[in-house]
N, C-alpha and C positions, 0 to 999 in steps of 0.2 A: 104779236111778238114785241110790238113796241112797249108795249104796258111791263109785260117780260123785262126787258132793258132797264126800264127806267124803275122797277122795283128791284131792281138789281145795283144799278148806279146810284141812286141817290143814300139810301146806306154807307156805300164804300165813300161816296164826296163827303158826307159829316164825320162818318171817322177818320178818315185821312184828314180832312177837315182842322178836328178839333187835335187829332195828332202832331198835326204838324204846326200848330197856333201853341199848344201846351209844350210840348217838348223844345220849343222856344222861350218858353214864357209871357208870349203877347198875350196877355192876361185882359186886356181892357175893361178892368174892375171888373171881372168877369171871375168869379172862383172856379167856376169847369174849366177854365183855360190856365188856371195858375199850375208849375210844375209840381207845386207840390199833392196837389189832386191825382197829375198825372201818373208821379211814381207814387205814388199811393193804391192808385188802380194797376197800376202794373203789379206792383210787389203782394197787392192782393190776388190777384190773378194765377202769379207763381206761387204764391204760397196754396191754391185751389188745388191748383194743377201739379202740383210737386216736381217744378222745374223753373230754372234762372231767369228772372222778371225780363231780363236782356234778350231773352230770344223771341220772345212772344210777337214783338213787332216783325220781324223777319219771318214766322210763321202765318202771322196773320196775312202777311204780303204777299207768302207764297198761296193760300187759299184762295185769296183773291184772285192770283195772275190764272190758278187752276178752273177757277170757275167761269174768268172772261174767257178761253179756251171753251171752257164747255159750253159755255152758252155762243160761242162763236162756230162752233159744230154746228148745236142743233139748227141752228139760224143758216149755215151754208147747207145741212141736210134738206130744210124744207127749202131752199130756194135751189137745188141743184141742176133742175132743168134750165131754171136762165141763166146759171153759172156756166155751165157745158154750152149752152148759147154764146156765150159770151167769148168761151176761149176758143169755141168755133169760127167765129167771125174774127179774131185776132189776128188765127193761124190762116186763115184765104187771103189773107192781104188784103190792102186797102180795098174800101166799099166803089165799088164805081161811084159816077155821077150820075147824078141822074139826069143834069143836062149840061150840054158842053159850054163849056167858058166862050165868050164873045171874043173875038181875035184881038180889037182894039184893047179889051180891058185887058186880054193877057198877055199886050204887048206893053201896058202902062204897066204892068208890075212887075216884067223883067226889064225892062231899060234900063239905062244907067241915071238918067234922072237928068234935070237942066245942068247945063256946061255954064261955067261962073265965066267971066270976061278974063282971071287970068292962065285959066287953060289953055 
């Protein structure tokens, strides 16, 4: 599932990426970062798709959030037994100890702590 993930994320980190270095213009003598590459590939893009170069980035965002969603499903589908573990042990309240606290140490960490001379 990890491999899963990470051919998932690293796609979306270079185009957010270079989205957001281009639609700035941090270009670092770099031509794929310069704006004008970037409305370049936008306005070819809407011109493909026969629709306003402007929205593409807002659609492309919305794909994205859709599919970290679905890959965040299949991911709690296969883990949903230790998930149900989990929120079982939430709902019984705190876990016992497993063994009791020493009286002296539980008495040093509710104390009030050394008295200064002008108390």
């Amino acid at each position: 599932m990890r491999y899963i993930f990470a051919l998932w994320a690293a796609p979306m980190a270079l185009f957010w990426g270079w989205f957001y270095l281009s639609l700035n213009d941090m270009n670092f003598g770099y031509v794929m970062l310069t704006r004008q590459l970037h409305d370049f590939v936008f306005q070819l893009y809407g011109q493909m798709l026969g629709i306003d170069p402007a929205i593409i980035p807002g659609m492309v965002g919305k794909a994205c959030i859709f599919d970290g969603f679905l890959l965040m499903a299949i991911w709690a589908f296969r883990r949903r037994r230790e998930i149900l573990d989990w929120v079982r042990r939430r709902r019984s309240g705190p876990l016992p100890l497993d063994r009791p606290i020493p009286f002296d140490r539980l008495n040093r960490a509710t104390e009030a702590g050394p008295r200064l001379p002008a108390e």
